[in-house]
Every structure is written in structure tokens, then in C-alpha cells.
PDB file as gemmi writes it, atoms N, CA and C in Angstrom:
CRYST1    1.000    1.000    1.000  90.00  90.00  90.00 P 1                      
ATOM      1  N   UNK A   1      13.875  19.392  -0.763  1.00  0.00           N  
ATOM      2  CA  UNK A   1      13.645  18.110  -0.123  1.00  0.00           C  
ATOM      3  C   UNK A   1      12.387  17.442  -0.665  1.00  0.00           C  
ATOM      4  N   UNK A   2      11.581  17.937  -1.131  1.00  0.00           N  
ATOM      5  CA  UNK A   2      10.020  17.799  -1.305  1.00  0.00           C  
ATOM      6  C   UNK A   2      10.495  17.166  -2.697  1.00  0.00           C  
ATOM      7  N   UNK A   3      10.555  17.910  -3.492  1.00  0.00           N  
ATOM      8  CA  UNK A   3      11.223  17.621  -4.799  1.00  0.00           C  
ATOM      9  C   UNK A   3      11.966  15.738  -4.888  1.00  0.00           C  
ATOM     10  N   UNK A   4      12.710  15.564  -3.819  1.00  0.00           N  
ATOM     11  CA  UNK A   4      12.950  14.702  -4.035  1.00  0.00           C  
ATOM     12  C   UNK A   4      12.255  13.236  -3.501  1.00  0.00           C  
ATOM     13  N   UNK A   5      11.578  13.548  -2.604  1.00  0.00           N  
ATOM     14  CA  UNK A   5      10.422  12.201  -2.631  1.00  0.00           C  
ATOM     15  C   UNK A   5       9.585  11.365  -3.134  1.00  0.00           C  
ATOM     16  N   UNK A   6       9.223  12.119  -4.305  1.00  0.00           N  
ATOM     17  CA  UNK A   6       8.297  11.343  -5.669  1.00  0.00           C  
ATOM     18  C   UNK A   6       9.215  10.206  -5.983  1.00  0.00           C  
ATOM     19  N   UNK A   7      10.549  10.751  -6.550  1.00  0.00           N  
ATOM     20  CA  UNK A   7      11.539  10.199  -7.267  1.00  0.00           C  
ATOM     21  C   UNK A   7      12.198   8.676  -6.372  1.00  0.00           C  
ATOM     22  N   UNK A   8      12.115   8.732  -4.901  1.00  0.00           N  
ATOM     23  CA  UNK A   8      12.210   7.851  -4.225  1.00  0.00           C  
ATOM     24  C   UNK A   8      11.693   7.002  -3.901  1.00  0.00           C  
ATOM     25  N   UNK A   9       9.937   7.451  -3.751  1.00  0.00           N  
ATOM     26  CA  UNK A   9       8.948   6.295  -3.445  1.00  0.00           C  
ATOM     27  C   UNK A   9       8.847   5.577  -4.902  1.00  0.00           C  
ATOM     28  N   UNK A  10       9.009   6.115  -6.224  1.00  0.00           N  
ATOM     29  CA  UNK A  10       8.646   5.275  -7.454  1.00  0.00           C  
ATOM     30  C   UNK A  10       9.799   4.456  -7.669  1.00  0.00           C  
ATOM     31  N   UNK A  11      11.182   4.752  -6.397  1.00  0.00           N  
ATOM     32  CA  UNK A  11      12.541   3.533  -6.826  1.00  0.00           C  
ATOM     33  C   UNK A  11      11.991   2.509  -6.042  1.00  0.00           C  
ATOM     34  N   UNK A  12      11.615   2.811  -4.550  1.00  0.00           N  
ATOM     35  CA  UNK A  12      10.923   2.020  -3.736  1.00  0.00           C  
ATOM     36  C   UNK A  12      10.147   0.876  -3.985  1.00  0.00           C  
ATOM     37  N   UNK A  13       8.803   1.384  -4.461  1.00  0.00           N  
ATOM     38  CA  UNK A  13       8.062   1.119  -5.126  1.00  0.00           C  
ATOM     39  C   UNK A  13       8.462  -0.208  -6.652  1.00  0.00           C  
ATOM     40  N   UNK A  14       9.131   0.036  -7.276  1.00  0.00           N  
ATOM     41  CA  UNK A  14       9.969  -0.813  -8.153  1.00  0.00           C  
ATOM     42  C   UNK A  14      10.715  -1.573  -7.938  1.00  0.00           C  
ATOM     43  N   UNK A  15      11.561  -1.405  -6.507  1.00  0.00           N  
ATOM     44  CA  UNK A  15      12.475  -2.413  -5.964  1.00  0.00           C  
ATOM     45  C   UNK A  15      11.431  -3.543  -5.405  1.00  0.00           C  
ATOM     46  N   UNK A  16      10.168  -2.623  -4.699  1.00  0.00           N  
ATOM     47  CA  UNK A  16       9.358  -3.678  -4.030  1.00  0.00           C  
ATOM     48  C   UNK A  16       9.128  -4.962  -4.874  1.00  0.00           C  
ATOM     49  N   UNK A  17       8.162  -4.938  -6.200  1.00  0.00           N  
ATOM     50  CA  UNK A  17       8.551  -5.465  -6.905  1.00  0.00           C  
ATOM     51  C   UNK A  17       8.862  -6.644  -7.629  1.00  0.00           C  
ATOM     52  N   UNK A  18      10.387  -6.001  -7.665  1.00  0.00           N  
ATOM     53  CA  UNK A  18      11.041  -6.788  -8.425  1.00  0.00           C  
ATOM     54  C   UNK A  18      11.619  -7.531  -7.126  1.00  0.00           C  
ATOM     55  N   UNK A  19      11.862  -6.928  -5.851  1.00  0.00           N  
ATOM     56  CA  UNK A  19      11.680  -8.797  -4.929  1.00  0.00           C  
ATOM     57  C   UNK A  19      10.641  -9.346  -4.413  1.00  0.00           C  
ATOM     58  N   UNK A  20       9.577  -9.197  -5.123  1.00  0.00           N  
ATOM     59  CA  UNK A  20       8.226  -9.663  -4.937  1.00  0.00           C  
ATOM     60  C   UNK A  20       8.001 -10.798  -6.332  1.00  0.00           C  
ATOM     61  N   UNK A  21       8.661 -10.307  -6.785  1.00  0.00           N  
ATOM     62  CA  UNK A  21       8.338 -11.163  -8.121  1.00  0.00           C  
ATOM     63  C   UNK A  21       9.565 -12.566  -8.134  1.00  0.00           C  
ATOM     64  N   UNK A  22      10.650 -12.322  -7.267  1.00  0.00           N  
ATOM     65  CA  UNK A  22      11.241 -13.417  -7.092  1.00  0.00           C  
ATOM     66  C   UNK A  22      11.031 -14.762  -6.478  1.00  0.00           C  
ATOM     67  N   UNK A  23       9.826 -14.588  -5.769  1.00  0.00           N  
ATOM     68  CA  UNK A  23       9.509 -15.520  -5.436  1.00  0.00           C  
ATOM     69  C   UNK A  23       8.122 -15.865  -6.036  1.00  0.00           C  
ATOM     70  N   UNK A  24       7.830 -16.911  -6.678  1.00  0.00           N  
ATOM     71  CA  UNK A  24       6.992 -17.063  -7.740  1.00  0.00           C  
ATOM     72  C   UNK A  24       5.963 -17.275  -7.044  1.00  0.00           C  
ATOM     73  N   UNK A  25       5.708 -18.914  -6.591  1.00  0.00           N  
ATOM     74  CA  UNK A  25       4.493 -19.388  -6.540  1.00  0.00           C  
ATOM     75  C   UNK A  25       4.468 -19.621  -4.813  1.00  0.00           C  
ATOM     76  N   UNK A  26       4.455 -19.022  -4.057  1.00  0.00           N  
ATOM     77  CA  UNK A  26       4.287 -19.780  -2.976  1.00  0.00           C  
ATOM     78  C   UNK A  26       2.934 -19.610  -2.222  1.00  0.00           C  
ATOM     79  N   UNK A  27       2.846 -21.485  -1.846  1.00  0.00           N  
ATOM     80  CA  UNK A  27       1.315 -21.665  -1.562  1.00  0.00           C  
ATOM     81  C   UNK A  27       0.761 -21.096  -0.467  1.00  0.00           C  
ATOM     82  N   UNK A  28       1.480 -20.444   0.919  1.00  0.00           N  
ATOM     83  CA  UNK A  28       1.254 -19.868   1.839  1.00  0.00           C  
ATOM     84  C   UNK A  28       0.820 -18.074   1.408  1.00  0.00           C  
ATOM     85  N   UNK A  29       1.122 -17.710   0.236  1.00  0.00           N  
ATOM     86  CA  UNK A  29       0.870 -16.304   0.093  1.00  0.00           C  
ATOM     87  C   UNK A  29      -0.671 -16.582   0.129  1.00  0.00           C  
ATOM     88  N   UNK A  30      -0.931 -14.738   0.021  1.00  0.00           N  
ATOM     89  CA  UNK A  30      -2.249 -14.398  -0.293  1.00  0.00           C  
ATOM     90  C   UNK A  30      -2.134 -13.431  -1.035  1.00  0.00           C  
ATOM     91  N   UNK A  31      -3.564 -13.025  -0.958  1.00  0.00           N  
ATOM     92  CA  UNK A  31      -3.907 -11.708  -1.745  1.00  0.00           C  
ATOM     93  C   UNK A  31      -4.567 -10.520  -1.140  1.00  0.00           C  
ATOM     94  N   UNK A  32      -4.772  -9.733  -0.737  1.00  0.00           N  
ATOM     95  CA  UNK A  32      -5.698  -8.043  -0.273  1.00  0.00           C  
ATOM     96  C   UNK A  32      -5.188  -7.752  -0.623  1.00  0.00           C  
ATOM     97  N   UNK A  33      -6.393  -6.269  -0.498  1.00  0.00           N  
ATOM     98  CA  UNK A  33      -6.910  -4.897  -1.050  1.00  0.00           C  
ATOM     99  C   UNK A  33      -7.748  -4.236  -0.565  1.00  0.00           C  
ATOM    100  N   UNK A  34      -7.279  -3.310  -0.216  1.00  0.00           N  
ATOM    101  CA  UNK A  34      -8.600  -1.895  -0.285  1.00  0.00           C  
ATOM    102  C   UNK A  34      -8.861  -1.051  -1.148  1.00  0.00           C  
ATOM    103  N   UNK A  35     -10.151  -1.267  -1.314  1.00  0.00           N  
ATOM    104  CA  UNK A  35     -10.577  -0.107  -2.602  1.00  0.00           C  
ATOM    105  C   UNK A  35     -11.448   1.161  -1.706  1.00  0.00           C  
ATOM    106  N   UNK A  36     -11.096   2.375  -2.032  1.00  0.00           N  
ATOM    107  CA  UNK A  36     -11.924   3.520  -1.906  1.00  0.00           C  
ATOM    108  C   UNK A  36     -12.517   4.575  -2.503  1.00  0.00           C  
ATOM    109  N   UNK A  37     -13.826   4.182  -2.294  1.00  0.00           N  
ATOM    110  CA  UNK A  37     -14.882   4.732  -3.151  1.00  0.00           C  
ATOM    111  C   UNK A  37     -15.087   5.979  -2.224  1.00  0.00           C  
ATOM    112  N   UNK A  38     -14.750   7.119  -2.530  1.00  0.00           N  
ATOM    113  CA  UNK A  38     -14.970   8.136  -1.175  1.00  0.00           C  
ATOM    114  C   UNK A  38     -14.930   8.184   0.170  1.00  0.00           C  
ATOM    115  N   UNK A  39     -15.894   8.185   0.909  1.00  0.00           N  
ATOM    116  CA  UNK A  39     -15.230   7.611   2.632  1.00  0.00           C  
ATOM    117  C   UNK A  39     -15.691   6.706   2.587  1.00  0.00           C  
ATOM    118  N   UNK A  40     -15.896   5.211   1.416  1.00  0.00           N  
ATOM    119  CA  UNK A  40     -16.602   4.052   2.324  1.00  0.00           C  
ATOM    120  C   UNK A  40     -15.584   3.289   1.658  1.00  0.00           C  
ATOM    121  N   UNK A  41     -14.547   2.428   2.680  1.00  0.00           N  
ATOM    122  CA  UNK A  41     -13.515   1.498   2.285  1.00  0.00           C  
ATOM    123  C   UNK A  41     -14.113   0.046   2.172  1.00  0.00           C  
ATOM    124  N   UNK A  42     -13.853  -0.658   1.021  1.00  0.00           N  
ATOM    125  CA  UNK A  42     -14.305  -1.930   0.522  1.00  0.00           C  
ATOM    126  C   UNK A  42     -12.803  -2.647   0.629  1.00  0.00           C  
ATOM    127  N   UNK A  43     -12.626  -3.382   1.861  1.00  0.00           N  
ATOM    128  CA  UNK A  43     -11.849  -4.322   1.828  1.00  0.00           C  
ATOM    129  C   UNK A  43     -11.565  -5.852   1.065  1.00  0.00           C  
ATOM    130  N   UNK A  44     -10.933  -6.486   0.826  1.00  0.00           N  
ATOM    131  CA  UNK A  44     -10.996  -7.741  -0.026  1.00  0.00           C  
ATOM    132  C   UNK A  44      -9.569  -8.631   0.546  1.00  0.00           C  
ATOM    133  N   UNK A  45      -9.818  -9.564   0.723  1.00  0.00           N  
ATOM    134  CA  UNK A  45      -8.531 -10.862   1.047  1.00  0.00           C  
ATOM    135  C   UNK A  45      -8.862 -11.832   1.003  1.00  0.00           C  
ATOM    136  N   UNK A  46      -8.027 -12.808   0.184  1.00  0.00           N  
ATOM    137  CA  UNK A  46      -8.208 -14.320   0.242  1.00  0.00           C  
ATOM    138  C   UNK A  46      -8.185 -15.406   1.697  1.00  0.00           C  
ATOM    139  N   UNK A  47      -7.738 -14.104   2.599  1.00  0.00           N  
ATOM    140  CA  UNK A  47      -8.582 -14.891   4.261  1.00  0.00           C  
ATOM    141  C   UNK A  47      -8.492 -13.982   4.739  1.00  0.00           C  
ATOM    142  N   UNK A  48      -8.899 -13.673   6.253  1.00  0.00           N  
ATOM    143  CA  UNK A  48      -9.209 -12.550   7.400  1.00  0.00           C  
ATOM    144  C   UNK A  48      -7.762 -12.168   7.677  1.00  0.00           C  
ATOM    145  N   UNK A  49      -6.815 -13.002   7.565  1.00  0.00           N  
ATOM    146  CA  UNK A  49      -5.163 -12.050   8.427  1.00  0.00           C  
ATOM    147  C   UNK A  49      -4.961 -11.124   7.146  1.00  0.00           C  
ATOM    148  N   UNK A  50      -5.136 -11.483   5.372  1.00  0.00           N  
ATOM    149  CA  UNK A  50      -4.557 -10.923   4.442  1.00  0.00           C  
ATOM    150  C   UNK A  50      -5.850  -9.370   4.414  1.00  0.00           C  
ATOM    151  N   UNK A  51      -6.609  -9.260   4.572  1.00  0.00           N  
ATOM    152  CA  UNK A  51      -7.917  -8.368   4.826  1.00  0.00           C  
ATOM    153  C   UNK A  51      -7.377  -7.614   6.279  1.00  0.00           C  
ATOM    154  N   UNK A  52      -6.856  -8.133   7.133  1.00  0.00           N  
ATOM    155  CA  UNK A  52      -6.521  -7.097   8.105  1.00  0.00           C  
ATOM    156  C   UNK A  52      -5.302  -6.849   8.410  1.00  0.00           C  
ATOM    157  N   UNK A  53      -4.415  -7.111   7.161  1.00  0.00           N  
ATOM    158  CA  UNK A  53      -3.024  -6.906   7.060  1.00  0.00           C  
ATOM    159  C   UNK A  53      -3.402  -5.629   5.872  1.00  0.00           C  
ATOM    160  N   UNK A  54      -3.917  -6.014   4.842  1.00  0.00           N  
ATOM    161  CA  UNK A  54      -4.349  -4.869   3.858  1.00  0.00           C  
ATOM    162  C   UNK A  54      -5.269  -3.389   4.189  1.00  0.00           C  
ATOM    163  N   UNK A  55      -5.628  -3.915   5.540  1.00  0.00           N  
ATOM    164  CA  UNK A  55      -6.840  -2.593   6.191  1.00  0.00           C  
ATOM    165  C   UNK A  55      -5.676  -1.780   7.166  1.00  0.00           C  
ATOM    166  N   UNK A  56      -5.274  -2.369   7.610  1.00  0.00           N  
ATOM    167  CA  UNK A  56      -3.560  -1.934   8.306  1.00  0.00           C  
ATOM    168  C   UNK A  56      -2.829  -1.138   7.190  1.00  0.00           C  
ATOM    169  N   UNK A  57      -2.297  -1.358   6.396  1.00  0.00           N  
ATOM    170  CA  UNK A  57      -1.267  -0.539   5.620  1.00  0.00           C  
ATOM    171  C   UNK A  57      -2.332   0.503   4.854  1.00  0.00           C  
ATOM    172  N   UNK A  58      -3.577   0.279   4.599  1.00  0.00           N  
ATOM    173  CA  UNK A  58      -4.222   1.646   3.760  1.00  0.00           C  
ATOM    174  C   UNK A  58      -4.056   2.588   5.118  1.00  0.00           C  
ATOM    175  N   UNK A  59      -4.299   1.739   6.456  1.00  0.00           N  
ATOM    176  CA  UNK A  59      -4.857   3.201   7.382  1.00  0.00           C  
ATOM    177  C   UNK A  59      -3.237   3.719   7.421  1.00  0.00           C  
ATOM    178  N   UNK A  60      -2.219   3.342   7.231  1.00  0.00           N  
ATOM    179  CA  UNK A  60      -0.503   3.725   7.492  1.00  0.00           C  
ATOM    180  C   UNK A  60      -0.471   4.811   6.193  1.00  0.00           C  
ATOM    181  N   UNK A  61      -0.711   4.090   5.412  1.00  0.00           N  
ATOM    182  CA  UNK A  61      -0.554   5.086   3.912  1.00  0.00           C  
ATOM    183  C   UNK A  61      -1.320   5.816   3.858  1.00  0.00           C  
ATOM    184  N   UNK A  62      -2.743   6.061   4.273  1.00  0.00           N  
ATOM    185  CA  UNK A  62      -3.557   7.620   4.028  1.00  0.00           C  
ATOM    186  C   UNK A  62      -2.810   8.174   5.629  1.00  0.00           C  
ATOM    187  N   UNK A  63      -2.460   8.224   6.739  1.00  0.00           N  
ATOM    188  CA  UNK A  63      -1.982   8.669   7.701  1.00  0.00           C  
ATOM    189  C   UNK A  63      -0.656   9.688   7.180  1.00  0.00           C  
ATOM    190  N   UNK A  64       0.369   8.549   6.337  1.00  0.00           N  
ATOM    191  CA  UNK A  64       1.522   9.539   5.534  1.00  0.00           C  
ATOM    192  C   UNK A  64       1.052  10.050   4.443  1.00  0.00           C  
ATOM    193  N   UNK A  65       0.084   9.990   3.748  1.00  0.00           N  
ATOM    194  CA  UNK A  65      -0.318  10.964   2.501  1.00  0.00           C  
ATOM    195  C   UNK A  65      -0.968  12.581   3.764  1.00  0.00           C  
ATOM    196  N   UNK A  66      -1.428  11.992   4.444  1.00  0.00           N  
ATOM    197  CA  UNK A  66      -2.081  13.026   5.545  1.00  0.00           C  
ATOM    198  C   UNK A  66      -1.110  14.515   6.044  1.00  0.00           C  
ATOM    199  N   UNK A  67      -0.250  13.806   6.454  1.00  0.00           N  
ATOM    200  CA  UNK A  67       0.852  14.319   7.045  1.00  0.00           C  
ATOM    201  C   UNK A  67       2.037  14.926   5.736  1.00  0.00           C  
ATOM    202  N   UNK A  68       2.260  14.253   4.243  1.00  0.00           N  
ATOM    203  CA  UNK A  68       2.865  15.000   3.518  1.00  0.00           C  
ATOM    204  C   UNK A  68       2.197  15.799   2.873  1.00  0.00           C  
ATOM    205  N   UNK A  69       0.669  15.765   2.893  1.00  0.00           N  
ATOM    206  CA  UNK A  69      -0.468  17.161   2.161  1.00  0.00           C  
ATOM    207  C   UNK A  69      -0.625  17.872   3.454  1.00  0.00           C  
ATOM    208  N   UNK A  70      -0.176  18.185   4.304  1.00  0.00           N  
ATOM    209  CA  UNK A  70      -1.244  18.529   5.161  1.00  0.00           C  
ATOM    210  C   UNK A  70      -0.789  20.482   5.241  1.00  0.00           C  
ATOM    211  N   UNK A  71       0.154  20.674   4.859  1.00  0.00           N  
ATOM    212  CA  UNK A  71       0.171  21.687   4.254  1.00  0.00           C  
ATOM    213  C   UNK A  71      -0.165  22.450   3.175  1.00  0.00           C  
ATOM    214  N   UNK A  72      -0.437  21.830   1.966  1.00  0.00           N  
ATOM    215  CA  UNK A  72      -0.703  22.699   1.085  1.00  0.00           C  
ATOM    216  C   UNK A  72      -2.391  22.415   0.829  1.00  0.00           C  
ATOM    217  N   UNK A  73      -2.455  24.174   0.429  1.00  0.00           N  
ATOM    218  CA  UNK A  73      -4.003  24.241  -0.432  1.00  0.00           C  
ATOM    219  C   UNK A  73      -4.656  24.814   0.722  1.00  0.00           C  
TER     220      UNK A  73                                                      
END                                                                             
């Protein structure tokens, strides 16, 4: 089962994407990011909802990296 999750999140991941890229220019998008430099998270967004939409999904995604390492080592 393990085996096969890499292989899924990188189709995922690629589908994301390629319907992300279908829509070209639109003036309502934005931009965030979190960068992490060890435990100190440097947030970034072209306004406060895209900065606490981007601080939201890092804390979702280290929560499931958490939970699929949390066994080994």
C-alpha cells in the first residue's frame, strides 16, 4: 500500500496543474507561500486571505507528512 502513494500524489500533483494552468490570467487570483527555514515559517501572499489560505494548507500538509512518517526511524 505504501509503495503505492508516491506514485499517486506525483499523478495528483500533475493533474493539479495542468487544471491550474487552464485558466490563464485571471485578475481575482493571487499568489502564497510558505517557506521553512527550520521551525521558523516565513509566510508570503499578495494579500492577507492568500497568506492565510497558504498558512492553512502548510499546517494540513506537515499534519499528513506527520502522520505518514510517524512510524518509521
Amino acid at each position: 500500500m505504501r509503495r503505492k502513494i508516491g506514485p499517486l500524489l506525483i499523478a495528483a500533483g500533475i493533474l493539479l496543474v495542468l487544471i491550474s494552468s487552464t485558466e490563464i490570467a485571471r485578475p481575482e487570483a493571487g499568489i502564497g507561500g510558505v517557506l521553512l527555514i527550520g521551525p521558523i515559517p516565513i509566510v508570503f501572499g499578495s494579500s492577507p486571505e492568500m497568506a492565510i489560505a497558504s498558512m492553512l494548507l502548510a499546517l494540513v500538509l506537515m499534519a499528513f507528512s506527520y502522520l505518514l512518517f510517524r512510524g518509521r526511524g
